[in-house]
Phi, psi and omega in degrees: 000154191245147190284138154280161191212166197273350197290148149265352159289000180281151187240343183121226214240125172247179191293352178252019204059024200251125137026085178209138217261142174254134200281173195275007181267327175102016162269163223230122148261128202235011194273274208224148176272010155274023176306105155293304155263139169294144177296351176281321159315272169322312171296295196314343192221087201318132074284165214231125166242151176279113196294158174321293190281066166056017187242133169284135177250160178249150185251148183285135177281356167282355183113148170099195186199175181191142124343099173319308202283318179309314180323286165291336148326280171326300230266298187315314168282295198131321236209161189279181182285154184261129172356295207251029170252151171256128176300175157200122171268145213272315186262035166063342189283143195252353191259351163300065200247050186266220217258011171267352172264003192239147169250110200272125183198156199269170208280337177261345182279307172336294218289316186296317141010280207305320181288309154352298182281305168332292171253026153287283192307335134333282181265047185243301168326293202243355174273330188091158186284317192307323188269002154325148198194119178266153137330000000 
């Protein structure tokens, strides 16, 4: 008899006792019951989803996965991206990657970018607009 569950993809019990859902693709998992795809599905079929910190990946027909805005980096330059060069999204949306939101700029120019924004959004918050400063 199968135990009930709250999921409705449950299928029960496999011979080795572990837990298993059937994915939105239509393969049996035993990893998470909120699988839209089997990991055999996702590799076999490039498609793209949002990682836990909010960046889209595309996953590879060789196996593995990239970064969507790397992707449209690359494409855009001709060429792959370099050890120290970075992506940078212009307006902060991380989900946003066409190719007028992405800036290709090296790991230190980044980090200040970064710093940057920071602390313009401080102080425009917490400073007042009057003590602003633009480039």
């Amino acid at each position: 008899m199968t135990r009930k569950s709250k999921y409705p993809n449950y299928l029960g019990k496999n011979e080795k006792g572990r837990p298993q859902y059937v994915a939105g693709c239509g393969h049996i998992v035993t990893s998470k019951p909120n699988v839209v795809k089997c990991l055999d599905c996702r590799r076999a079929d490039p498609s793209t989803y949002v990682n836990k910190t909010g960046y889209v990946e595309v996953w590879q027909q060789g196996g593995g996965h990239k970064y969507e805005h790397r992707i449209v980096a690359e494409e855009a330059l001709g060429r792959s991206l370099k050890s120290n060069e970075c992506v940078h999204h212009i307006n902060g949306c991380k989900t946003d990657n066409r190719n007028e939101n992405l800036l290709v700029c090296d790991r230190g120019y980044h980090r200040w970018l970064e710093g940057e924004y920071a602390r313009r959004f401080a102080q425009m918050m917490f400073g007042g607009m009057e003590k602003m400063t633009w480039i």
